[in-house]
N, C-alpha and C positions, 0 to 999 in steps of 0.2 A: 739748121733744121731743114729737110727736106720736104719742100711741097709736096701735095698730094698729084699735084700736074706734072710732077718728077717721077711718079712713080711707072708711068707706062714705060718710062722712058728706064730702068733699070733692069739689069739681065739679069740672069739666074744667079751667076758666080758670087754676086755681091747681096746676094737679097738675106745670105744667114748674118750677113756685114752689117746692114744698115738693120736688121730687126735690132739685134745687139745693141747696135747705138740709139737706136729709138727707145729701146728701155732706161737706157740710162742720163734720158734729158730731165728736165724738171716740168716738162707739159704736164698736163692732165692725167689723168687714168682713162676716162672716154675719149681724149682725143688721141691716147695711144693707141687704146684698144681697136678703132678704128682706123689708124693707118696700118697697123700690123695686120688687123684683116683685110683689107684694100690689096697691101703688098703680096701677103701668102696666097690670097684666093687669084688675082692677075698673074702672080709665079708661077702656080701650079695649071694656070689656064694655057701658058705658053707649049707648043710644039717643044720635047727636049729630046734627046737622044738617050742611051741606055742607061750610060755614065750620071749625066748629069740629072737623068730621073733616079737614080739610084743614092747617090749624095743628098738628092732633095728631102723622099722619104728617109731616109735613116736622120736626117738634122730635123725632120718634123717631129718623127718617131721620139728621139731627146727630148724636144721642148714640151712636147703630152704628157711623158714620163715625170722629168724632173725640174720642168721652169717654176720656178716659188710665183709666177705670176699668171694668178686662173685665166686671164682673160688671153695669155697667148696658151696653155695649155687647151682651151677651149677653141681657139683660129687654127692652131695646129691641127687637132683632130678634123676641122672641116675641111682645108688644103688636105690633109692625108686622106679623106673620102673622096676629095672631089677627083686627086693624082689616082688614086688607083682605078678610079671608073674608066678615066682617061687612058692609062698605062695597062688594064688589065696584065696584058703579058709581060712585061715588066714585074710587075707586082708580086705574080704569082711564081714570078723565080726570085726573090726577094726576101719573101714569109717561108724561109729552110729552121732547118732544123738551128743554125747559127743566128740566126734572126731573135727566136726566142728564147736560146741563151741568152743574147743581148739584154733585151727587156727585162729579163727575171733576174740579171747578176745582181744589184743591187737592194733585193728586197725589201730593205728598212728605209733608204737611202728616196726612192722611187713613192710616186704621189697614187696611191691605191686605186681612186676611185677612179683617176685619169687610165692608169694602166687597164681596169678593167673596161674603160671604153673602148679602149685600143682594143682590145682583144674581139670584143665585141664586134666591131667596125669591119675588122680585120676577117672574123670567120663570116659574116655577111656578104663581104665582097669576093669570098674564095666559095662560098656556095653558090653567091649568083653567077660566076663566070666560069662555075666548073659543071660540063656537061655529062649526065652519066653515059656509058658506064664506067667513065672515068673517076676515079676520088680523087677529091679536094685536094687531101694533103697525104703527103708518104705516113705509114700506122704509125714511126716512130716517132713524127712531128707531133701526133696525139697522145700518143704515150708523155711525155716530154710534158705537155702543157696541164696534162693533167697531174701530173705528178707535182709541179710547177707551183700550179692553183692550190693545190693541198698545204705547200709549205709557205705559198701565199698568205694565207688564210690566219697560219698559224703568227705571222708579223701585223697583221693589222685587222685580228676578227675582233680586237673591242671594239671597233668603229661601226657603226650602226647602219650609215648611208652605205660603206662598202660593203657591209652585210646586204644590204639592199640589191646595190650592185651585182654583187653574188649570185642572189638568186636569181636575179634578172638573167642573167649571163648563162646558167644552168637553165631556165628556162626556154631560151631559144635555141640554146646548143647541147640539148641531155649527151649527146658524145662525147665533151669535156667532162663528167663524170667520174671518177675514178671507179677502176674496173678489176684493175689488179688487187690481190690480195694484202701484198704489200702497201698499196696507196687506199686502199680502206681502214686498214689499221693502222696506219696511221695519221686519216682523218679521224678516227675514234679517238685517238690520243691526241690531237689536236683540237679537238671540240673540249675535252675533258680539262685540258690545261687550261683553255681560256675560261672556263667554267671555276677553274679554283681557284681564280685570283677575285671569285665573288664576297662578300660578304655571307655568313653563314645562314641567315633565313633567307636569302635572297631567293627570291619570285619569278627572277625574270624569262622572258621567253625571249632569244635570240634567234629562233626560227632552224638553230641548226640543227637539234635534235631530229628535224621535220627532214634532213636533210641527208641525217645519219637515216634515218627510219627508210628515206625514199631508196637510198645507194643499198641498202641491207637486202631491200625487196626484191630487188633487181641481180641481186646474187646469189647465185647456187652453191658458190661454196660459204659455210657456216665459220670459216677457219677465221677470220678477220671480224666478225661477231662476235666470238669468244674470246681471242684476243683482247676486244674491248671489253670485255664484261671481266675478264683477268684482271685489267689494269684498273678499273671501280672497284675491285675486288681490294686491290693493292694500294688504292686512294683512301678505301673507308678504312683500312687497317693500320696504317702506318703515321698517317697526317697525325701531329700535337692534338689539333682541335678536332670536334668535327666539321667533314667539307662542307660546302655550301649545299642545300636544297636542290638549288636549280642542278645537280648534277644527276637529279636520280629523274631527271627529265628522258637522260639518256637511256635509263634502265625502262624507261613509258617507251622509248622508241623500238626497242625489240620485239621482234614478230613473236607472238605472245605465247605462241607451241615452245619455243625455244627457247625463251626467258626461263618459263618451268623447268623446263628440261635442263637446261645450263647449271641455272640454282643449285641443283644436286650436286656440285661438284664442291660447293663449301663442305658437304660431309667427310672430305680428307681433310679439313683445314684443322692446324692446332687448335685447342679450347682455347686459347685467348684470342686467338686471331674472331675466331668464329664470335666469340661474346662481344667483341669490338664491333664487327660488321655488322652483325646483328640488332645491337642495340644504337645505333648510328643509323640504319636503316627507319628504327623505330622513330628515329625524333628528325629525321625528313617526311615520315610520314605526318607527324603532329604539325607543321607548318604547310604542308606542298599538297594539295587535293588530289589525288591518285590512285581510284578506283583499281585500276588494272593492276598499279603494281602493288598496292596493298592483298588483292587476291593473290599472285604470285607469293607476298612473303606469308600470309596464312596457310599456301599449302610448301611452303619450305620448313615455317613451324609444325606441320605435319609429320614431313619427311621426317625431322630432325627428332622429332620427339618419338619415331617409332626405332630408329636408329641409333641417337645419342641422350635416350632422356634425361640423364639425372644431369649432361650439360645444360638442356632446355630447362631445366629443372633449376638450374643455377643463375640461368638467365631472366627466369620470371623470379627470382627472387631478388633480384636489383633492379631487373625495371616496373615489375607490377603496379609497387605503391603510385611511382612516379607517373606512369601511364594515366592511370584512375584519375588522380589530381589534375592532369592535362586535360582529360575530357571536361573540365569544369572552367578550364582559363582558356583554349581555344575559343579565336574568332569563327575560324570557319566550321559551316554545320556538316560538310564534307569532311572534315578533318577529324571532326568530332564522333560521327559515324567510325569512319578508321579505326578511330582508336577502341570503339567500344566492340569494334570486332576485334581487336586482339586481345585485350581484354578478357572477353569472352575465351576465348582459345586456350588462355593463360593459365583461367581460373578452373575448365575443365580437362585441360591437359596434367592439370596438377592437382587432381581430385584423389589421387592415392592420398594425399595427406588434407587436415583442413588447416594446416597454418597457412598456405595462401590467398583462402578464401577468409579467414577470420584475419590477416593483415589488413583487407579492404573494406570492412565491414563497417565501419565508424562513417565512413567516406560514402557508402555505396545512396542512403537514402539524399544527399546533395545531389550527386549527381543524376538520379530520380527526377529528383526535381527540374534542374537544367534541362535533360531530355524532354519532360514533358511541357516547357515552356517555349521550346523550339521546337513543338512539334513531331520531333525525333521519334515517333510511335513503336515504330516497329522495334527499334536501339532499345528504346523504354521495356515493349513485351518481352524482349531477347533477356535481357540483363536481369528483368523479375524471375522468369522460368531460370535463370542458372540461380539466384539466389533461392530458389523454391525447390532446388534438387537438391543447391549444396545441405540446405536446412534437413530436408529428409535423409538425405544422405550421415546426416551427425547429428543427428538431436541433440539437442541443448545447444545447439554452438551458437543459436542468435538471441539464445535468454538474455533478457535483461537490455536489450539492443534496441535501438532506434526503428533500425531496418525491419526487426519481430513488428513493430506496431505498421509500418508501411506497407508489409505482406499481409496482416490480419485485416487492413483495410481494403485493400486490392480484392476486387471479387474475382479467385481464379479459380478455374476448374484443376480437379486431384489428377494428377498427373497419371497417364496411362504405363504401364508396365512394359507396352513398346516401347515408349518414348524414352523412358528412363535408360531401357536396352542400348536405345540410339546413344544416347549424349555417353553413356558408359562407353564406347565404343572411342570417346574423344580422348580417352585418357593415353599419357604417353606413357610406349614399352609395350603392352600390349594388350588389349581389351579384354576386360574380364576382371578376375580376381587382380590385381595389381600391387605387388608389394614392391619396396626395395630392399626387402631383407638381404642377407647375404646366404647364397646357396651353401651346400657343404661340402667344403674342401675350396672354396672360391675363394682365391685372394682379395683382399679389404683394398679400395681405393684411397686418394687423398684428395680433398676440395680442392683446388685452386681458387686463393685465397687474392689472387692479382698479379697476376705473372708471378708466381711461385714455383713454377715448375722445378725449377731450379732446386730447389729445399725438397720438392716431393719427390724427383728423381733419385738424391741421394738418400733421403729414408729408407725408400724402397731398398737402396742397395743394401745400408746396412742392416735392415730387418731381414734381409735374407742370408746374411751373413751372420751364420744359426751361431757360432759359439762369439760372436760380439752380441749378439741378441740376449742369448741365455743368460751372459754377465753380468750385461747390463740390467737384464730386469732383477739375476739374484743380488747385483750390489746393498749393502745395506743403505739405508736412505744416512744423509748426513742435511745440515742446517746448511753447510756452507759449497752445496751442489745444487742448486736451483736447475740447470738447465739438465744435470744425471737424469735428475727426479722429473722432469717435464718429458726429457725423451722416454722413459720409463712406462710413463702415461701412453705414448703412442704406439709402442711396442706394443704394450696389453690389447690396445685397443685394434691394434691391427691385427691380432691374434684371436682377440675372443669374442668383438663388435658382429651383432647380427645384423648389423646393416653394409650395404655394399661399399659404400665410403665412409670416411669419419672428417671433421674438420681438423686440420693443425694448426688453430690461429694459437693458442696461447703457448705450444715449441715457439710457432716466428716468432714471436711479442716478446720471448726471453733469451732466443740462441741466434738472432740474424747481427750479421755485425752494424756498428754503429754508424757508417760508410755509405753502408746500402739504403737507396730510395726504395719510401714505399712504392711498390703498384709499378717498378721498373724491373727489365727484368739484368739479370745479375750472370756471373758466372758458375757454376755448379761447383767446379773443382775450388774455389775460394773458399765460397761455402765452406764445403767438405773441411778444408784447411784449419777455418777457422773455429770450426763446429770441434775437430779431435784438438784442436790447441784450448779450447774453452773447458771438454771436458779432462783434461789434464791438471790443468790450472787449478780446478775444483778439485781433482785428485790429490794435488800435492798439498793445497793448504787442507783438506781433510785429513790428509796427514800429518801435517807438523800440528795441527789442534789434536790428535788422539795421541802423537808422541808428548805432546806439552801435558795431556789430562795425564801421561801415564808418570810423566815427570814427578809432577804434585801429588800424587798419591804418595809416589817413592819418597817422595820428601818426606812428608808426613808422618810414615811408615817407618822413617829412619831417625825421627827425632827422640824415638824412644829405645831406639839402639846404640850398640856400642863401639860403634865404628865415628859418634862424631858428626852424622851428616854426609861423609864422605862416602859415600856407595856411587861406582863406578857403573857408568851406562855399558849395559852389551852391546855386541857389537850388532847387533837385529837395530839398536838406536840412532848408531852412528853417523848411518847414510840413505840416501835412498837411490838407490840404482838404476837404471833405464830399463832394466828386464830383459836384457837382450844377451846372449852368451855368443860364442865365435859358429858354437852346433846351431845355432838360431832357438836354443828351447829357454824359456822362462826364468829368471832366477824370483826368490820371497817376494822382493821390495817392488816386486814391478807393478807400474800403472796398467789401468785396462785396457787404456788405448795400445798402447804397447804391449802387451800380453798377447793380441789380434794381430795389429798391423807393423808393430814397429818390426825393422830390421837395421844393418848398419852397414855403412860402407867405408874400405881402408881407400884413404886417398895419400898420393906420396908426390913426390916434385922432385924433381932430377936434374942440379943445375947444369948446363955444358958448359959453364966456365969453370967451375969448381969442382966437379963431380959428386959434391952433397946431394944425400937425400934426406928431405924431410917427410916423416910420414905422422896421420892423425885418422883418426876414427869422428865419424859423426853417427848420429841417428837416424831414421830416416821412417815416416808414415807413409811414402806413396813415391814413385820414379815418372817424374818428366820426363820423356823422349822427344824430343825434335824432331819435326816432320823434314826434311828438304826441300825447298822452293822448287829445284829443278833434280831432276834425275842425273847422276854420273852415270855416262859410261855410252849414254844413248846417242850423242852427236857423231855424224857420220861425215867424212871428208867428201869436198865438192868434186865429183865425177864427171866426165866428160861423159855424151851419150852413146852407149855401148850397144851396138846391133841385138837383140839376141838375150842379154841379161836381167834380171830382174833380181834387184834388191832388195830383201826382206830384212827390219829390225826386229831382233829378239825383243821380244816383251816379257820385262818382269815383274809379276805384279809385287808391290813392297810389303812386306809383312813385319809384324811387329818383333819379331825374332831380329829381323834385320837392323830396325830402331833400337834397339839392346844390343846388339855388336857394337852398332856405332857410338850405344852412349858410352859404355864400357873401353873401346878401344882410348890408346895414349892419346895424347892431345898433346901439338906444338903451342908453347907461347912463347911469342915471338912477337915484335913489332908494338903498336898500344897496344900488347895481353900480354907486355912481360913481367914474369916473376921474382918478385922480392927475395931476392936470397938473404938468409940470416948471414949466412957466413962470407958473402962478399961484400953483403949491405947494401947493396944495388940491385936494380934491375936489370935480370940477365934473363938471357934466353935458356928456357926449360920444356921438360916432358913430364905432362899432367898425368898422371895414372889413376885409374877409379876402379875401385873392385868389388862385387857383395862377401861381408865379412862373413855377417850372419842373415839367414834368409828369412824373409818373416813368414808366419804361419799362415797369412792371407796378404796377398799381393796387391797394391793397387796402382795403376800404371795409367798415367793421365798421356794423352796424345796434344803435343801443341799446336790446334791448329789454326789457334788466335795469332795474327803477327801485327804487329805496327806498320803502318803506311807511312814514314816520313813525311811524302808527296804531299798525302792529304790529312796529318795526323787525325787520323783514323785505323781503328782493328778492320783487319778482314782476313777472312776464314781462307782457311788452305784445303780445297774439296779433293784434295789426291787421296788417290784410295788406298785403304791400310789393312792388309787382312788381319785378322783376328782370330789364331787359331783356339781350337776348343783346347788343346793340351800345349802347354810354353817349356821349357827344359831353360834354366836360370845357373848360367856357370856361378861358381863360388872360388871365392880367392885358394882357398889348400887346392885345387881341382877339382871338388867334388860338383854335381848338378844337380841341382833341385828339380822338379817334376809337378806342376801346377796342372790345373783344371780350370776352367772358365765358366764361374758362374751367372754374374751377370754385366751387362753392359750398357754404363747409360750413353742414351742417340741425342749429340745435337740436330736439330732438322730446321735449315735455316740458312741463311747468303751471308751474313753478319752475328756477331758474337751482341750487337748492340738489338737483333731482333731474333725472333724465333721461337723454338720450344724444344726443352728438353722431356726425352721419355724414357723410363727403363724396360731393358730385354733378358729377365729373369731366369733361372733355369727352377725347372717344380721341385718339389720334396725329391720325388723317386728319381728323378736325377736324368727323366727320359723325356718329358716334355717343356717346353719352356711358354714363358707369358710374359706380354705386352703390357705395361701398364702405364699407362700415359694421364695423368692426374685422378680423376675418377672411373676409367675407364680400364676393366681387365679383361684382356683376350686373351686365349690359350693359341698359339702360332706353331706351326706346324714341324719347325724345328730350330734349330741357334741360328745365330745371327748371320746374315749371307748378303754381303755388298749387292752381290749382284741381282736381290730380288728388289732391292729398296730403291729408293730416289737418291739419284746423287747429290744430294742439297741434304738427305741425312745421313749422318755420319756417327762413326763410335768417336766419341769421349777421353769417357773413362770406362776403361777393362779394371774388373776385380777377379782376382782368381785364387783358389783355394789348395793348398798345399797337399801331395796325393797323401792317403792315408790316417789322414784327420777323417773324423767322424761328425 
């Protein structure tokens, strides 16, 4: 063991030698700790040359960084302050841009709160010995460390003291800052992450919000604030649970003009996405005290209720009760305020009707009461005056009510004819007379019942699909068609309901398959599938129970004749046909599903060993087309660079025409896809051939742009763009071509087949304008459907189209 009287006597070369072995004796901790500071502080005191003060800090630098033992990561730092006062010039050719690469390669690896000393240390010593007008450091050293810090942050922001650290470090050097757009968003998304590995009422203040708010102030562009307020957008919508509280900390840190202003851009969001956020919003506000951003979501329920009411509309009818009953179990009287301003909001935004105001009415005298034992006065006056309008507003609606004796006790003055003006003005859609009748000639919407979209998109298609419409509703009713007779119900109701939506909860409750989660959402085109396979099923056993009633009559009928019993079924008895002929038109026996959509296709197989052909007919409701991953024909050979030239590839956009050549064209099997020959008995290599035999009277063409990931077994959407023309020309096996029209089209709008919304793109009666209908929501849009005005995130579906000359 080395004496401390040995120590003057050691040079430079050996001093990283002998720390090394000083840690690894069995002495003390204070009598290591103090020869190690003995040795670093006397090393670093000595005269060195460049070299050797070069090696020194970069071995001090390590031991700050990464020694598991505080007491040399602590001697370190003091030898590395004391070397550079010493070395100035040294030093400051030292801390390059390759320096703090060094430092930050390890991030997870490296001791946080140590590293931030260094840093610290480090810009201290390069502002003291740097004279202006000279700068400290080259811009891209700053850039660097800021960027650095940012993803620092994100490996060790649960720790509390380097949180500490942090802001220390920001407070003497605001130029480590992040300045870039880049490194602001994704400090947004860095605060956010470590924010959602919280517990969901969580409280807490980590200080970085203060931190996000300070870098937000400081910048002029707003590009890297919206960003963040995106991806909280994209955290309250997609998370299982709801996130944590402390996240809407961040939504407190936004400069509070631009919070408002931002907010507005949920009004493109899908109805579910938007009912998610929103009520996810609501129950951070029930824990988290939040003046500012509670004002923010009161005037986004504003926005949204002059904009989207009968969504808002949807939304106070799932969260109202639950709100009310909060206001009575909240600890905080802040919270509790909150809630009785939305509350409020709720109750006279939805004043067109009084079932949201007689929902809360049992409840309303409790929570009365609560207010007025906390003092809550004003909450108190607010919430009487709306119960004292709604009561004028509907006489009789508090007969017999609790609440009737708590107003009769209350001394209030008769409400003035202004005031009643004002609060009428709070209603959503728009002030005044307020209905939600259904205008005329306005298409009927559908609730979204819980990520249903899926089921209300295909409604819509086939309610617009006027001779599957008219069938179905003349079909006669039968015992043994529950879901005929339920769709039946919705037809009418989308036909002849004076209100602008109708519910379809009890279609789902009898036509969704038994597979599908509730309240998940699903694939439209299954659906679809499943829905014409269910009403089919109901068609055929409705038929063999009217051929069986017709049986037993005959029998009967024949017991007193003189043939025996033996009367011979016609042939109308025999069979039941698929309705489909080679002309595509209708034969007696056909189902309704097939009378509409059915068509058939000849498939044949062509072995090349053999030269056998087998050929078969199937049926067919609807044609899958394959999208292609990549483009043939676009890859171009690698060129040398040519003086003078310029290379232009053709672009072509894919159209569905295209997808129907390729489904239609032969097909090799070959390889695993080969074909069973009957007549070699083997698998041999052949030529698939697919033809349309008979065409059906209404077309429906699903686009695949679901595919399986392997990688990550997972779906993921294929957003190449597919045109969709208004008129499709459909070869037919004899040569002949069919001639369709394109009525409507449903849009998935969405990055995954596992999230999103589907909506339908209609065409009107008169066959000139078309409408948007996206669950409750009908717009008239300006013409068919056009890739190029939409997002590329929404895409067609399913194309239906209509045979020319049908009526």
């Amino acid at each position: 063991f080395t004496s401390t009287r040995d120590i003057t006597r050691v040079t430079i070369s050996s001093t990283m030698e002998l720390v090394e072995n000083l840690l690894s004796t069995s002495q003390s901790e204070d009598l290591k700790s103090s020869c190690v500071y003995k040795l670093i502080l006397r090393t670093v005191s000595q005269p060195m040359n460049s070299q050797e003060c070069r090696k020194t800090f970069l071995k001090l630098t390590e031991w700050i960084i990464s020694s598991e033992y505080k007491f040399l990561r602590e001697n370190a730092l003091q030898g590395l302050d004391v070397l550079a006062e010493n070395s100035s010039s040294i030093f400051l050719e030292i801390v390059d841009m390759e320096y703090f690469k060094m430092i930050f390669a390890n991030m997870k690896l490296t001791k946080p709160i140590n590293l931030i000393g260094l840093v610290i240390t480090i810009f201290s010593k390069v502002n003291k010995h740097t004279t202006p007008p000279n700068t400290p450091l080259p811009d891209a050293v700053y850039r660097l460390v800021r960027t650095s810090l940012v993803l620092y942050l994100a490996h060790h922001g649960t720790n509390s003291i380097f949180l500490q650290s942090m802001e220390h470090l920001f407070t003497m050097f605001p130029t480590l800052l992040p300045v870039s757009t880049t490194d602001i968003t994704q400090l947004g998304n860095v605060v956010i992450h470590l924010h959602s590995s919280h517990p969901t009422t969580c409280q807490c203040d980590t200080r970085l919000d203060k931190l996000l708010s300070h870098v937000w102030s400081n910048c002029t562009d707003t590009t890297a604030c919206l960003n963040t307020l995106h991806e909280v957008f994209r955290v309250l919508s997609t998370n299982t649970s709801c996130p944590p509280a402390c996240i809407s900390a961040i939504l407190e840190a936004f400069p509070r003009g631009l919070l408002e202003q931002s907010l507005t851009v949920l009004l493109d969001q899908p109805p579910e996405r938007l009912l998610l956020i929103m009520s996810r919003l609501f129950g951070w506000l029930e824990v988290r005290a939040a003046p500012d951003l509670t004002d923010s979501v009161l005037k986004l329920l504003s926005v949204l209720g002059s904009g989207r009411g009968s969504l808002v509309a949807s939304l106070s009818q799932t969260c109202l009760v639950h709100l009310v009953q909060q206001v009575m179990e909240v600890v905080s009287t802040t919270c509790r305020e909150q809630l009785v301003m939305l509350v409020l909001a709720m109750l006279y935004g939805g004043q067109q009707s009084p079932a949201p105001f007689q929902s809360v009415i049992p409840l309303l005298p409790e929570v009365l009461s609560v207010l007025g034992v906390d003092s809550l006065w004003d909450a108190r006056d607010s919430l009487l005056e709306c119960a004292q309008y709604h009561s004028d507003l509907f006489p009789g609606v508090l007969a017999g009510s609790a609440l009737h004796c708590v107003l009769h006790q209350e001394i209030m003055a008769k409400m003035t004819p202004e005031r009643r003006h004002r609060l009428s003005g709070f209603v959503w859609g728009y002030p005044g007379n307020f209905k939600l009748d259904r205008m005329p000639g306005q298409l009927v919407g559908l609730v979204n019942l819980g990520n249903t979209c899926y089921m209300n998109s295909v409604l819509q298609a086939l309610f617009c699909t006027r001779m599957f419409q008219s069938q179905v509703v003349a079909t006669r009713k039968r015992n043994a068609q529950p879901v005929l007779v339920s769709l039946q119900r919705v037809f009418r109701s989308l036909k002849h309901s004076k209100r602008s939506s109708i519910s379809p909860r009890p279609f789902l409750d009898i036509s969704h398959p038994p597979w599908f989660d509730a309240g998940q959402q699903q694939d439209c085109s299954e659906f679809l599938t499943f829905l014409l396979h269910s009403l089919e099923e109901e068609d055929k056993k409705g038929t063999e129970d009217d051929v069986n009633k017709t049986m037993t009559e005959m029998q009967w009928e024949n017991c007193a004749g003189d043939d025996g019993g033996k009367t011979e079924l016609t042939d109308d008895h025999r069979g039941h046909d698929s309705g489909v002929d080679s002309g595509g038109e209708t034969g007696h026996g056909h189902s309704l599903v097939q009378a509409v959509f059915g068509g058939q296709l000849a498939t044949s197989y062509h072995c090349l060993e053999c030269s056998h052909t087998s050929q078969g007919t199937s049926s067919f409701t609807d044609l899958t087309l394959a999208i292609p991953t990549t483009r043939q024909g676009q890859s171009m050979p690698d060129l040398p660079n040519l003086p003078n030239i310029t290379i232009t590839r053709a672009r072509h956009q894919l159209t569905v025409k295209d997808l129907l050549k390729n489904y239609l064209e032969p097909e090799d099997l070959f390889g695993d896809n080969q074909y069973q020959c009957d007549k070699c008995e083997g698998l041999r290599d052949a030529v698939k051939t697919t033809q349309i035999k008979a065409a059906p009277k209404h077309l429906i063409i699903t686009l695949l742009r679901f595919k399986f990931d392997a990688s990550n077994c997972q779906k993921v959407k294929l957003l190449t763009l597919v045109d969709c023309p208004e008129s499709l020309s459909v070869p037919l096996s004899g040569g002949e071509v069919m001639r369709y029209q394109l009525y409507c089209v449903v849009v998935h709008s969405g990055q995954s087949s596992e999230v999103g919304h589907y909506y339908s793109w209609v065409r009107g009666r008169q066959g000139v304008e078309w409408h948007k209908i996206s669950d409750e929501e009908v717009d008239t849009v300006t013409g068919k459907w056009d890739q190029e005005e939409q997002s590329r995130r929404d895409t067609p579906y399913m194309l239906f189209y209509q045979r020319e000359g049908l009526v």
